[in-house]
PQR file of N, CA, C, O and H, with PARSE charges and radii, in Angstrom:
ATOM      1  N   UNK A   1     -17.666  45.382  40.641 -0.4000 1.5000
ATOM      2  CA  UNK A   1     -16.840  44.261  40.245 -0.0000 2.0000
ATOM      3  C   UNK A   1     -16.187  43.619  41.472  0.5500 1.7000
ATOM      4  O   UNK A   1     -15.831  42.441  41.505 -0.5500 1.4000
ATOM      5  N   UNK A   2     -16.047  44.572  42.572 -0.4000 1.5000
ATOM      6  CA  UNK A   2     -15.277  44.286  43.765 -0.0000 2.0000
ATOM      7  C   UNK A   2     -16.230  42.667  44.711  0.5500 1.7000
ATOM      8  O   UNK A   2     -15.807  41.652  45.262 -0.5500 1.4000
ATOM      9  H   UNK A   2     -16.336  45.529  42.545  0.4000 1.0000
ATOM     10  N   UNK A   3     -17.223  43.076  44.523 -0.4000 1.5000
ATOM     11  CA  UNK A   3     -18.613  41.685  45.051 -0.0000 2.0000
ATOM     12  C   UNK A   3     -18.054  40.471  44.410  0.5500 1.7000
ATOM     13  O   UNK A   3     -17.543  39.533  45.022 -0.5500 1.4000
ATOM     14  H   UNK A   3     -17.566  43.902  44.074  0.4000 1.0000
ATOM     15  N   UNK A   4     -18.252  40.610  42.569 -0.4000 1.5000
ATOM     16  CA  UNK A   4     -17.897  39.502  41.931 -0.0000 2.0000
ATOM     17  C   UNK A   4     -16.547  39.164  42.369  0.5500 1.7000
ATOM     18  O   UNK A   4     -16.459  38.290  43.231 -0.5500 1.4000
ATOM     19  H   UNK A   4     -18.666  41.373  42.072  0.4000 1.0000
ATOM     20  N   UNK A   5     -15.517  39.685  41.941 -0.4000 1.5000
ATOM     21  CA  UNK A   5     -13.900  38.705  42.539 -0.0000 2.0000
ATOM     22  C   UNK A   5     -14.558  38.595  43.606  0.5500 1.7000
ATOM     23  O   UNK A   5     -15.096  37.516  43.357 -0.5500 1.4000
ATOM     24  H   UNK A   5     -15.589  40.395  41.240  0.4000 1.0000
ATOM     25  N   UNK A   6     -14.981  38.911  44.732 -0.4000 1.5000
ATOM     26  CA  UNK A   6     -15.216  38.406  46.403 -0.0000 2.0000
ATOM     27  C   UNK A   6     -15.905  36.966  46.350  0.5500 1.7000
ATOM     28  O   UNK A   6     -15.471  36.002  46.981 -0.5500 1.4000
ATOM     29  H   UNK A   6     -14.545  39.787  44.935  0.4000 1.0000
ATOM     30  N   UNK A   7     -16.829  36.939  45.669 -0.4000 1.5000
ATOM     31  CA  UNK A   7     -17.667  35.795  45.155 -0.0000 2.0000
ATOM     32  C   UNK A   7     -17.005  34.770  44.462  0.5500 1.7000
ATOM     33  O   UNK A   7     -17.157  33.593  44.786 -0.5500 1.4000
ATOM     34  H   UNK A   7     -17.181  37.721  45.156  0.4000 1.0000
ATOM     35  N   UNK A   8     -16.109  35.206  43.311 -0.4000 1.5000
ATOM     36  CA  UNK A   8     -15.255  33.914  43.086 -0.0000 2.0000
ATOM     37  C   UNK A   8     -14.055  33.232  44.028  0.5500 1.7000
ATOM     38  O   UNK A   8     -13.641  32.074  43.983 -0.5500 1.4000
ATOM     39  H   UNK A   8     -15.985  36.163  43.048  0.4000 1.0000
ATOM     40  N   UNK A   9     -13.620  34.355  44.918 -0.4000 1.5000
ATOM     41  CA  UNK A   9     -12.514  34.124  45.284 -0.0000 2.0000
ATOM     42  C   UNK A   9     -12.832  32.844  46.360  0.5500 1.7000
ATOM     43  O   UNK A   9     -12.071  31.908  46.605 -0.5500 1.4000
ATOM     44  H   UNK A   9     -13.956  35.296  44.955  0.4000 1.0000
ATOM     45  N   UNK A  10     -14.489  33.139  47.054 -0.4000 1.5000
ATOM     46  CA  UNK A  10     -14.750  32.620  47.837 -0.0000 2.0000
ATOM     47  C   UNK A  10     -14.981  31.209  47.772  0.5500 1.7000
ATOM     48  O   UNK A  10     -15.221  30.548  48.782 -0.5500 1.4000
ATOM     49  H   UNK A  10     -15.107  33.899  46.855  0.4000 1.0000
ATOM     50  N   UNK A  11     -14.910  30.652  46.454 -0.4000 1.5000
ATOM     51  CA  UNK A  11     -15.248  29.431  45.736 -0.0000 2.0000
ATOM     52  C   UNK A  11     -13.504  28.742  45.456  0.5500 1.7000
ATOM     53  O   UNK A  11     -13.115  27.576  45.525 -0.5500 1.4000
ATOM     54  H   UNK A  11     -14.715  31.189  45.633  0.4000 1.0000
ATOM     55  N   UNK A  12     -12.947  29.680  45.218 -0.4000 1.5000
ATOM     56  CA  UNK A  12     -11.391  28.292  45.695 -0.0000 2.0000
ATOM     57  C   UNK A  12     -10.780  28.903  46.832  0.5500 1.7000
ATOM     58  O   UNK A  12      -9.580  29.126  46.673 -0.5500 1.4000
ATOM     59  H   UNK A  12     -13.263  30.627  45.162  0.4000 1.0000
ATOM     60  N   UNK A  13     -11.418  29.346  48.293 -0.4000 1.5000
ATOM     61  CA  UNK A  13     -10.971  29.435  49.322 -0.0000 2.0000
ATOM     62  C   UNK A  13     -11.162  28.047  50.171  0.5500 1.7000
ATOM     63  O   UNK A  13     -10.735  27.951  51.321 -0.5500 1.4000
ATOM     64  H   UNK A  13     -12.393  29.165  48.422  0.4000 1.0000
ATOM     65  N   UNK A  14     -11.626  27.316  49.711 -0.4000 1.5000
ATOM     66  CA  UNK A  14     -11.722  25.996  51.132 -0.0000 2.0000
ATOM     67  C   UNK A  14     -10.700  25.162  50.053  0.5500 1.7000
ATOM     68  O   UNK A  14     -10.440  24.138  50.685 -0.5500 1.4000
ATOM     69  H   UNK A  14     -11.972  27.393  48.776  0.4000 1.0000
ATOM     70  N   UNK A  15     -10.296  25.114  49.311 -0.4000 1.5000
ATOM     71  CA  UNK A  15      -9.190  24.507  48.616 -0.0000 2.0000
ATOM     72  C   UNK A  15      -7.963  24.768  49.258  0.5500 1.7000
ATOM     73  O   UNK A  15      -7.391  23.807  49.772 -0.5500 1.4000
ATOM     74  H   UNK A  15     -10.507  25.946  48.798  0.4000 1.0000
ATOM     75  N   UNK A  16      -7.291  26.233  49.347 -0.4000 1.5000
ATOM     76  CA  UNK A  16      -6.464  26.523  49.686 -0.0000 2.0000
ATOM     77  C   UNK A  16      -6.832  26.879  51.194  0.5500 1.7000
ATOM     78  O   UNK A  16      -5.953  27.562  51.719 -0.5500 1.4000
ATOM     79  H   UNK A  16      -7.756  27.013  48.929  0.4000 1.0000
ATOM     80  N   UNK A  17      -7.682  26.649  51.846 -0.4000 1.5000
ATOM     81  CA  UNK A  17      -7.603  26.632  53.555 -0.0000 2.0000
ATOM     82  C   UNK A  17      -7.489  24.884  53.612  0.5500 1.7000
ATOM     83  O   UNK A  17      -6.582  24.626  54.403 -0.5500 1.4000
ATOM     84  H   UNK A  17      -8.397  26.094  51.420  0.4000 1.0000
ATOM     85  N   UNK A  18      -7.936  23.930  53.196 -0.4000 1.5000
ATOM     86  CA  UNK A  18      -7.629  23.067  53.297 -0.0000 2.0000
ATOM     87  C   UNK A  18      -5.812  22.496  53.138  0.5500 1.7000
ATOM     88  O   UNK A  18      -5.329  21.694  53.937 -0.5500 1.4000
ATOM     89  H   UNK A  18      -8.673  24.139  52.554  0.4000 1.0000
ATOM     90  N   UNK A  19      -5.131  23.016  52.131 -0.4000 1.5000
ATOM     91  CA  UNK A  19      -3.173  23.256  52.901 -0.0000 2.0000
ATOM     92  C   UNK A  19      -3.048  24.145  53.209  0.5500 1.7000
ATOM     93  O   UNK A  19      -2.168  24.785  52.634 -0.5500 1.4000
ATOM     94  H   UNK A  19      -5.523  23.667  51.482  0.4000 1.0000
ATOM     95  N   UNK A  20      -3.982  24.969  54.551 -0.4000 1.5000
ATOM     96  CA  UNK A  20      -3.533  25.671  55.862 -0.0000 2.0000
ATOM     97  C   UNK A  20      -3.183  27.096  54.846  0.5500 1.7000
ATOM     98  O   UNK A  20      -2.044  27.475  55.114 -0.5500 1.4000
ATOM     99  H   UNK A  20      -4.697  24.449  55.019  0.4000 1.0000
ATOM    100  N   UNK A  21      -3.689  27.777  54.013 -0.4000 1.5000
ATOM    101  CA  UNK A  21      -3.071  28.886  53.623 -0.0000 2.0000
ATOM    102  C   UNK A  21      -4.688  29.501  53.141  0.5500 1.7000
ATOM    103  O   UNK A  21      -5.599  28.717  53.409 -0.5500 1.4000
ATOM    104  H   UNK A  21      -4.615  27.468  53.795  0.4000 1.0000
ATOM    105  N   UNK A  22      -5.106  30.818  52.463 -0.4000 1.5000
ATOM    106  CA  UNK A  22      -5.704  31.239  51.893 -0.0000 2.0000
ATOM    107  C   UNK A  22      -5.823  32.574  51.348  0.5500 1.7000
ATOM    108  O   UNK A  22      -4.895  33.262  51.773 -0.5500 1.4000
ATOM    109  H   UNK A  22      -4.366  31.455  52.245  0.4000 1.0000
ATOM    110  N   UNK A  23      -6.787  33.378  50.381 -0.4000 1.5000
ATOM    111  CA  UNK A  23      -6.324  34.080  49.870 -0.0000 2.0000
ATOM    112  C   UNK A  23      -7.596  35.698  50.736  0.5500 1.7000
ATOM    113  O   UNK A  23      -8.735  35.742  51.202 -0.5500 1.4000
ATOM    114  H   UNK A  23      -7.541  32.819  50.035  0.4000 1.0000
ATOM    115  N   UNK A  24      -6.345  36.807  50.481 -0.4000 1.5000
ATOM    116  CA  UNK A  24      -7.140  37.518  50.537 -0.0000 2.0000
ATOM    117  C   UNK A  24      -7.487  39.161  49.792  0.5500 1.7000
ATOM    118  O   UNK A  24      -6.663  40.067  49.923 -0.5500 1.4000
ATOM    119  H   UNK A  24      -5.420  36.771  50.103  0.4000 1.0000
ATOM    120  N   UNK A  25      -8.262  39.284  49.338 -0.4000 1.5000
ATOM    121  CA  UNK A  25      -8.561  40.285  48.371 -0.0000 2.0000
ATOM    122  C   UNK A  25      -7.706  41.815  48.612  0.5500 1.7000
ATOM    123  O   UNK A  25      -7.721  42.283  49.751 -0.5500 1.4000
ATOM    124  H   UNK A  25      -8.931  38.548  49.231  0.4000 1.0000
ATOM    125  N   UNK A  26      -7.320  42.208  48.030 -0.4000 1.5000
ATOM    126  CA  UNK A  26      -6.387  43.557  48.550 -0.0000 2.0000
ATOM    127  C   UNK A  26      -7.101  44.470  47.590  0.5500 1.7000
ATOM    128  O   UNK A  26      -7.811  45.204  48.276 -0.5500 1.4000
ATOM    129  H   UNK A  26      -7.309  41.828  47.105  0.4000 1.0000
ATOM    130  N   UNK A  27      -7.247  44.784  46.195 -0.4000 1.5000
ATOM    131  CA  UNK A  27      -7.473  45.358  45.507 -0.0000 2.0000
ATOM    132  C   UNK A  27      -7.807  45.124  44.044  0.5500 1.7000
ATOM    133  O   UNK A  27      -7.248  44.285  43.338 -0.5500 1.4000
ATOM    134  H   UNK A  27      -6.670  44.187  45.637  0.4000 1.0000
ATOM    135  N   UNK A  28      -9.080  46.211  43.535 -0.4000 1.5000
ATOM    136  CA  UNK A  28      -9.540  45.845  42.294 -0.0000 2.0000
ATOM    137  C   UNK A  28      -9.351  46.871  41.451  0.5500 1.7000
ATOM    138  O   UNK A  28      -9.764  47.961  41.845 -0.5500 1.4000
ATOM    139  H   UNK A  28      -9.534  46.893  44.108  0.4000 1.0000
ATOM    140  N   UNK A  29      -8.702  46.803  40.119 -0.4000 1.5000
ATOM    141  CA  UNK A  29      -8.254  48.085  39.319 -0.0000 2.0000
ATOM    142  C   UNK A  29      -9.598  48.562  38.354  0.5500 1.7000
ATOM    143  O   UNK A  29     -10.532  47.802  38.096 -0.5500 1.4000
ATOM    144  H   UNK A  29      -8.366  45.917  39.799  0.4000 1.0000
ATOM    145  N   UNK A  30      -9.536  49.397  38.074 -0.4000 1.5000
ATOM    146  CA  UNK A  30     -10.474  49.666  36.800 -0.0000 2.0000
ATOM    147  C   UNK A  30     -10.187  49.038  35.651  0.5500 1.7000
ATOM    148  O   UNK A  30     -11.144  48.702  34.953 -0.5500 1.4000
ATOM    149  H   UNK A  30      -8.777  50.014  38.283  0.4000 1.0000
ATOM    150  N   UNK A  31      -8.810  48.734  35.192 -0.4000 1.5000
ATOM    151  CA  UNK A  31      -8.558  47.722  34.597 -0.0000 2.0000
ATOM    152  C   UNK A  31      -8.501  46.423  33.964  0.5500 1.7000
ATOM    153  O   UNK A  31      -8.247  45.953  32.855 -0.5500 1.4000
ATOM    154  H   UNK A  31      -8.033  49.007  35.759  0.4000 1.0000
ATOM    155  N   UNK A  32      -8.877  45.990  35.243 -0.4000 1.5000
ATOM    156  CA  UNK A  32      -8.897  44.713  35.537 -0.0000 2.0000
ATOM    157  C   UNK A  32      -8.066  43.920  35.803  0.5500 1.7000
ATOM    158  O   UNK A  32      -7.918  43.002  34.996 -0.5500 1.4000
ATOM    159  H   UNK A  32      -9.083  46.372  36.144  0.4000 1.0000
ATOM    160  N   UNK A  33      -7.162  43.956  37.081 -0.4000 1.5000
ATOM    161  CA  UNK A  33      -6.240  43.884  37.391 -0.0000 2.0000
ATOM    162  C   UNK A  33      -6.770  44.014  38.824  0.5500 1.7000
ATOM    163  O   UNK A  33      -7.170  44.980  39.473 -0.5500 1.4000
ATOM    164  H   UNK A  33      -7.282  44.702  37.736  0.4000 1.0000
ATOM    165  N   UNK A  34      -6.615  42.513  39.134 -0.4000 1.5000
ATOM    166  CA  UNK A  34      -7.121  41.947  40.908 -0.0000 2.0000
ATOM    167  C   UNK A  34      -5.825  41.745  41.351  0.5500 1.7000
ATOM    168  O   UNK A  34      -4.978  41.084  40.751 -0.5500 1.4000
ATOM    169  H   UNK A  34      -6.290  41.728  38.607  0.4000 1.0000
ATOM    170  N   UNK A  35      -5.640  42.462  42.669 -0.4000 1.5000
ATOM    171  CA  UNK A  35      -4.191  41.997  43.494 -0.0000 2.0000
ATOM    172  C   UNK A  35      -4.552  41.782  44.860  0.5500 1.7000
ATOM    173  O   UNK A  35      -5.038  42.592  45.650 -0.5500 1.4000
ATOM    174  H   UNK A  35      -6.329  43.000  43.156  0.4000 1.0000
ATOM    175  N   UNK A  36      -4.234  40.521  45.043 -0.4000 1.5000
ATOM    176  CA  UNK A  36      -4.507  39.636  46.332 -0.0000 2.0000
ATOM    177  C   UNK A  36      -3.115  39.541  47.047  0.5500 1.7000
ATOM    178  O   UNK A  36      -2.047  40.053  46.711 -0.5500 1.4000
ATOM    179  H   UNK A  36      -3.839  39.863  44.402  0.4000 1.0000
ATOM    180  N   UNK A  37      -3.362  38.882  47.940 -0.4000 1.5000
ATOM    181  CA  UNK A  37      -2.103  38.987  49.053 -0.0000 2.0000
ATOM    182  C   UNK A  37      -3.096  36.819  49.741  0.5500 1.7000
ATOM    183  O   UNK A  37      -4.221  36.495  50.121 -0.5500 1.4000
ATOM    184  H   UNK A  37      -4.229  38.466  48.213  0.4000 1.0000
ATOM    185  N   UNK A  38      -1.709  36.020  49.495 -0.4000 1.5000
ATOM    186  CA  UNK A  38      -1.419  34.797  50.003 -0.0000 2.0000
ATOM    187  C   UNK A  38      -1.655  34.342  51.765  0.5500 1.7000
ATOM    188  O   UNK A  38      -0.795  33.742  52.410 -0.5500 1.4000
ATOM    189  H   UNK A  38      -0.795  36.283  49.185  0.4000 1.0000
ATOM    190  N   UNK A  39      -2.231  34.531  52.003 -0.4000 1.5000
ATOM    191  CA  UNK A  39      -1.800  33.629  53.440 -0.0000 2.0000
ATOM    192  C   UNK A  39      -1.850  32.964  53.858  0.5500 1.7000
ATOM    193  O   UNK A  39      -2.574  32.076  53.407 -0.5500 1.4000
ATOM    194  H   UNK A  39      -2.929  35.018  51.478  0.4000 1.0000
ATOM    195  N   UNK A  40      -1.016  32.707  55.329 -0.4000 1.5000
ATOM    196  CA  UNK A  40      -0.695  31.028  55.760 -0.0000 2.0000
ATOM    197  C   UNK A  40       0.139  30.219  55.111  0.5500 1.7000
ATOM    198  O   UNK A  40       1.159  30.784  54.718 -0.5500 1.4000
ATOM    199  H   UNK A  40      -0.428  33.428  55.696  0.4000 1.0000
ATOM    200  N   UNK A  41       0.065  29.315  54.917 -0.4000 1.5000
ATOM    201  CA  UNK A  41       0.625  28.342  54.386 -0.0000 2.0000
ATOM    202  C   UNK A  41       1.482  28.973  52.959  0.5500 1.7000
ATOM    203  O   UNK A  41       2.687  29.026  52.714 -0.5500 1.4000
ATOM    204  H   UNK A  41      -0.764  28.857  55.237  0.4000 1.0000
ATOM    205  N   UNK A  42      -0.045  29.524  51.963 -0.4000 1.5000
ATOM    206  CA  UNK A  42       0.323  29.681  50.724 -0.0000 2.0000
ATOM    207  C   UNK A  42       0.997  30.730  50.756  0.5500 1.7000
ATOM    208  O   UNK A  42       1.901  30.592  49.931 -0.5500 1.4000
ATOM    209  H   UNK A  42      -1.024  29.481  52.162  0.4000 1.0000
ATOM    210  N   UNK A  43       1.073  31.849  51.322 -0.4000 1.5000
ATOM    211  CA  UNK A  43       1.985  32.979  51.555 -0.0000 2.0000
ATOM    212  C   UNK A  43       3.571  32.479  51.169  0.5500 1.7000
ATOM    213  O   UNK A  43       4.231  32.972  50.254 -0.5500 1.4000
ATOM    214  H   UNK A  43       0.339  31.960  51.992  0.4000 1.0000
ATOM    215  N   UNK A  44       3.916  31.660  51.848 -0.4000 1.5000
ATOM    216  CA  UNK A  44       5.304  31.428  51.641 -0.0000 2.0000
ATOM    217  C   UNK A  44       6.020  29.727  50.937  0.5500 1.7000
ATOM    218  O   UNK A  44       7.173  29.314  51.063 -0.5500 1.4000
ATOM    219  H   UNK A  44       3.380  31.260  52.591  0.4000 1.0000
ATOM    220  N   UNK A  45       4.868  29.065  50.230 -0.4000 1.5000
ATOM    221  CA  UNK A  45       5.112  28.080  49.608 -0.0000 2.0000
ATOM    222  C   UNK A  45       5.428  28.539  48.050  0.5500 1.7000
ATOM    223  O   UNK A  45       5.014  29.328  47.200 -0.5500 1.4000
ATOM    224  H   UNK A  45       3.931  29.400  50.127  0.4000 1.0000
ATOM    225  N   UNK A  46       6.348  27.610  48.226 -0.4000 1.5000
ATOM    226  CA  UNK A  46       7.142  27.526  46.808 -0.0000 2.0000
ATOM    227  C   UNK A  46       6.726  27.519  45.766  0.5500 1.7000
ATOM    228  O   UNK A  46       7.359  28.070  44.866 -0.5500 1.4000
ATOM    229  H   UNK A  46       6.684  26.970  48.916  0.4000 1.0000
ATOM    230  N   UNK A  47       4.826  26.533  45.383 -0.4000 1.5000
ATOM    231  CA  UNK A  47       4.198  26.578  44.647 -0.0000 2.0000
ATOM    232  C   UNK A  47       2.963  27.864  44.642  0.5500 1.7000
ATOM    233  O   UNK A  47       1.927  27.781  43.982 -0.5500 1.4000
ATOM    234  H   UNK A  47       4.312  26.085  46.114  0.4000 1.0000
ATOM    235  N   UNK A  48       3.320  29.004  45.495 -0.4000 1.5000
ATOM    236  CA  UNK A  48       2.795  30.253  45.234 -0.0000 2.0000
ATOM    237  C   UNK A  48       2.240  30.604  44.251  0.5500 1.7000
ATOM    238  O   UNK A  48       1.015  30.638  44.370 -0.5500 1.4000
ATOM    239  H   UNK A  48       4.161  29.071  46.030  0.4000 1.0000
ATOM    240  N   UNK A  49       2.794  31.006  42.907 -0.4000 1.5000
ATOM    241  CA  UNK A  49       3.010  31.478  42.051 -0.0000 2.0000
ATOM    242  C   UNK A  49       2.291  30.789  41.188  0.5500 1.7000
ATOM    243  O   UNK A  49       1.421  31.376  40.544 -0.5500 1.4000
ATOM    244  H   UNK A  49       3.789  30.978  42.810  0.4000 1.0000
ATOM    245  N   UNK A  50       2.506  29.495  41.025 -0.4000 1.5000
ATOM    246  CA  UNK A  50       1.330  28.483  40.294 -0.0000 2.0000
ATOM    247  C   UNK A  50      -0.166  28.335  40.616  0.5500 1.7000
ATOM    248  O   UNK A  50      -1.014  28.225  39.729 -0.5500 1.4000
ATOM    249  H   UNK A  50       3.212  29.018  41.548  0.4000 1.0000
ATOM    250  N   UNK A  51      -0.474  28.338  42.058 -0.4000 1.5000
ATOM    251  CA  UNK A  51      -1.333  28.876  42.730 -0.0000 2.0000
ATOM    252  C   UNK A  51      -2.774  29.563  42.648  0.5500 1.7000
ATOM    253  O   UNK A  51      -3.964  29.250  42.664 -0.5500 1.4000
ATOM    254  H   UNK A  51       0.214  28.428  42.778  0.4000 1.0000
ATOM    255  N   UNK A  52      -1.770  30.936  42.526 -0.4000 1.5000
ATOM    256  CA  UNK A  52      -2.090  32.090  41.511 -0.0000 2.0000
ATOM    257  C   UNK A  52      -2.304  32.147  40.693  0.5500 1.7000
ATOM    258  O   UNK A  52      -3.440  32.540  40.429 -0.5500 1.4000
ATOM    259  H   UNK A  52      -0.803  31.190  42.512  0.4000 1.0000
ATOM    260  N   UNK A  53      -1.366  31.795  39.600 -0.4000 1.5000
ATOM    261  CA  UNK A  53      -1.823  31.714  37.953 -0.0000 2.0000
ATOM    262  C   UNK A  53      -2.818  30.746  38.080  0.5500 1.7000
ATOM    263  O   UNK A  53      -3.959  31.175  38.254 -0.5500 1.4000
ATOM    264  H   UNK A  53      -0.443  31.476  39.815  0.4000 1.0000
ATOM    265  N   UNK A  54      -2.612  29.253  38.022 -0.4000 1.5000
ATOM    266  CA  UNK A  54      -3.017  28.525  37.437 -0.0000 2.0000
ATOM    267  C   UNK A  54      -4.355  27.739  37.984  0.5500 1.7000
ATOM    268  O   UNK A  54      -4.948  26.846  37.380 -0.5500 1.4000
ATOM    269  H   UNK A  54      -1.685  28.904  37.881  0.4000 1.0000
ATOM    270  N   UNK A  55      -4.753  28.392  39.527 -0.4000 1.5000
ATOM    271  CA  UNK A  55      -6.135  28.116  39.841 -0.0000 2.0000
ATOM    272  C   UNK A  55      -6.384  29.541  40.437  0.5500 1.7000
ATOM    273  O   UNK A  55      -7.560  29.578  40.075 -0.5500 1.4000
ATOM    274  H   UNK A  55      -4.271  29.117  40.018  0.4000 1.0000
ATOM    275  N   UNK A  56      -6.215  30.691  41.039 -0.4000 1.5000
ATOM    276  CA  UNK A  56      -6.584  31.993  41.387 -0.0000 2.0000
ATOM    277  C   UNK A  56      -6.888  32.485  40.082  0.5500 1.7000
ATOM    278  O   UNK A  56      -8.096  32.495  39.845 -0.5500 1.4000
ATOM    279  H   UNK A  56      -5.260  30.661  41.334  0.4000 1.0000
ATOM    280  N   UNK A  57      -5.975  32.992  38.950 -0.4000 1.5000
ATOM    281  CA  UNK A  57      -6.447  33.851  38.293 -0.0000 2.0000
ATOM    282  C   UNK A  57      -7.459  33.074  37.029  0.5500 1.7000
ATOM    283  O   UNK A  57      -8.415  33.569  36.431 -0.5500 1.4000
ATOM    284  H   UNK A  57      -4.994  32.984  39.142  0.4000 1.0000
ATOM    285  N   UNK A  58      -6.855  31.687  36.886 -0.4000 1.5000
ATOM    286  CA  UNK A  58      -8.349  31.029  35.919 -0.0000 2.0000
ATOM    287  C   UNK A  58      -9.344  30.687  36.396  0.5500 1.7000
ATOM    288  O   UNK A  58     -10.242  30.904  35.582 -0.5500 1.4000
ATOM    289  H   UNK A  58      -6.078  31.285  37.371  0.4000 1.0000
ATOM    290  N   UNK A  59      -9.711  30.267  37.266 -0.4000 1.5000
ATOM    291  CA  UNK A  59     -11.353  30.849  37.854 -0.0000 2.0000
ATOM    292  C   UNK A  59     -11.419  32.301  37.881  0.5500 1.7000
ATOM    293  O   UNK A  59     -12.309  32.734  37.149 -0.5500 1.4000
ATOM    294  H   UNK A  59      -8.982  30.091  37.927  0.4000 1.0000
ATOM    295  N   UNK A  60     -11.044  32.796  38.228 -0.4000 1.5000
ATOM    296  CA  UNK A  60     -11.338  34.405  38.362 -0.0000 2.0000
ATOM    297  C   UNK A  60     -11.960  34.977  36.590  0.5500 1.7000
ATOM    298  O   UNK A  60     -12.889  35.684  36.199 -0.5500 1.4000
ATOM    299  H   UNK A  60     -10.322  32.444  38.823  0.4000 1.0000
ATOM    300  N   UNK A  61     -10.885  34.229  35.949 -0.4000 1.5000
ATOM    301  CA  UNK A  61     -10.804  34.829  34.650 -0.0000 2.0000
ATOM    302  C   UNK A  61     -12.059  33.959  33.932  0.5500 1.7000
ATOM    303  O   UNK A  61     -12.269  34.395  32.801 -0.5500 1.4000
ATOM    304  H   UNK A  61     -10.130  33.655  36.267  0.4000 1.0000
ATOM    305  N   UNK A  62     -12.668  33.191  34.185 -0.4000 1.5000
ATOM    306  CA  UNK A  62     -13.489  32.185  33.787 -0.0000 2.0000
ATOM    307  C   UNK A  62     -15.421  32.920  34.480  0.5500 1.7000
ATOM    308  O   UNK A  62     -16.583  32.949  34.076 -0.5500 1.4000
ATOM    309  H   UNK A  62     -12.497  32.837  35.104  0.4000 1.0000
ATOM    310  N   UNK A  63     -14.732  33.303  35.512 -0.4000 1.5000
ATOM    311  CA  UNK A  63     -16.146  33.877  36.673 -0.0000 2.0000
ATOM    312  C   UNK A  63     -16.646  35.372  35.728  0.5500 1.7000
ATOM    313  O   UNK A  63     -17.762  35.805  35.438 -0.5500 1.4000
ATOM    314  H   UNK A  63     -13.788  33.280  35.840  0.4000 1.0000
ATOM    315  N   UNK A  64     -15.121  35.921  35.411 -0.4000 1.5000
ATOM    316  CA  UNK A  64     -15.243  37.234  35.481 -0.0000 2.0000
ATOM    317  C   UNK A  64     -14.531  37.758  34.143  0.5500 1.7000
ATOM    318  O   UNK A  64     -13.469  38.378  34.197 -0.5500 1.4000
ATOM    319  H   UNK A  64     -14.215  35.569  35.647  0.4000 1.0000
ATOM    320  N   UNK A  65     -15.336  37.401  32.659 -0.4000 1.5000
ATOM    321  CA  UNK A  65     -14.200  37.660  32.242 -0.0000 2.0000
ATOM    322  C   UNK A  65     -13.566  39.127  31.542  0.5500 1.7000
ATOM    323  O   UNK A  65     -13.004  39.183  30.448 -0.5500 1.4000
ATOM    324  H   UNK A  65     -16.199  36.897  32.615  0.4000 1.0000
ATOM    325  N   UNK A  66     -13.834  40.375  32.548 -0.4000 1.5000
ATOM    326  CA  UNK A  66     -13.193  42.045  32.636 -0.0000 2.0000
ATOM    327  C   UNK A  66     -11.859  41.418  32.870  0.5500 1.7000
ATOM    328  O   UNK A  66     -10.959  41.785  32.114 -0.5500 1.4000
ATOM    329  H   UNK A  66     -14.291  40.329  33.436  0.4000 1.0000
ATOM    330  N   UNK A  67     -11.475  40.212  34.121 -0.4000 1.5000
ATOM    331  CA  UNK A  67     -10.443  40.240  34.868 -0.0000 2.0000
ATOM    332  C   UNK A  67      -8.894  40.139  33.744  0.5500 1.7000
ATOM    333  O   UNK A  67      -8.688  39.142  33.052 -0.5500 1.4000
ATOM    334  H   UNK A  67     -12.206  39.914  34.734  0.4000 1.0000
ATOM    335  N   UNK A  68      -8.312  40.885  33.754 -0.4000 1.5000
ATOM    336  CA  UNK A  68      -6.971  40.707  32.738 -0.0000 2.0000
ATOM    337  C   UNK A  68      -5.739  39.815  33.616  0.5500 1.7000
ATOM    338  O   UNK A  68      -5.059  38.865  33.229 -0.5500 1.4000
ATOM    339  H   UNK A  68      -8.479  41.695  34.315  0.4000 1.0000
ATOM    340  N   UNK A  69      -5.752  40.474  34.846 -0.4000 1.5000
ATOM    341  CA  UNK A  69      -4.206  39.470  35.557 -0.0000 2.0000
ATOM    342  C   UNK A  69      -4.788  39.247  37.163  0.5500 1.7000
ATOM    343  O   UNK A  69      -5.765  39.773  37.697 -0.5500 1.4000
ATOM    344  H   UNK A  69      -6.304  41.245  35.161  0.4000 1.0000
ATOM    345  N   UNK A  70      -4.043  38.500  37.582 -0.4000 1.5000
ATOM    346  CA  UNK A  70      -4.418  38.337  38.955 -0.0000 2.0000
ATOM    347  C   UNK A  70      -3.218  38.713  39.550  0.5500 1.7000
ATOM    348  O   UNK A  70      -2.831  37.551  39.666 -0.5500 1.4000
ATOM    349  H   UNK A  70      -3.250  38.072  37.149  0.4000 1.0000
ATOM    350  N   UNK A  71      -2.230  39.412  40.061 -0.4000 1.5000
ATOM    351  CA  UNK A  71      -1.304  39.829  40.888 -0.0000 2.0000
ATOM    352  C   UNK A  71      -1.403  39.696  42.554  0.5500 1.7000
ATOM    353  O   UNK A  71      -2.456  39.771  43.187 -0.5500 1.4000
ATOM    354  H   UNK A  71      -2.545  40.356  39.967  0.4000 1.0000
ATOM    355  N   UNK A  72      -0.035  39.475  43.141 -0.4000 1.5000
ATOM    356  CA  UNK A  72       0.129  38.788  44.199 -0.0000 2.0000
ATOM    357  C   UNK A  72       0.769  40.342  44.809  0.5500 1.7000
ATOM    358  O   UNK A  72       1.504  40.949  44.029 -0.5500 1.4000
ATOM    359  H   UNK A  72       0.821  39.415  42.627  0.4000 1.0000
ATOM    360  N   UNK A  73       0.524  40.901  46.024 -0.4000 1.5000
ATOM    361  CA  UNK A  73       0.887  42.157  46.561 -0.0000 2.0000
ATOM    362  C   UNK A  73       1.601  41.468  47.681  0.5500 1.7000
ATOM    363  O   UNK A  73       2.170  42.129  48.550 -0.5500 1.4000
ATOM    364  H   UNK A  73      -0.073  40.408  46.657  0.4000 1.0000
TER
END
């Protein structure tokens, strides 16, 4: 499962390298429960959190759908 999130993640990474930030994979649960870690830019922007939810974990959840949450480490 660890390939697939790598594979989606890699598909809204020039989005978020394009405002200077991007994401990077930390860990995959048996669960399904992906926890990434922000950087650059997005690491410490305010719209973080939206980010995450609302374009990280719905593609993810759309690519992949085991994935239950996307969490920020």
């Amino acid at each position: 499962m660890r390939e697939k999130v790598q594979t989606a993640l890699d598909k809204v990474r020039p989005a978020l390298q394009r405002d200077g930030g991007d994401v990077e994979l930390v860990d995959v649960t048996p669960d399904g429960v992906v926890k990434v870690k922000l950087t650059g830019a997005c690491g410490s922007c305010p719209m973080s959190t939206y980010t995450l939810k609302q374009g990280i974990e719905r593609t993810l959840k759309q690519a992949i759908p085991e994935i239950k949450e996307v969490m920020q480490v």
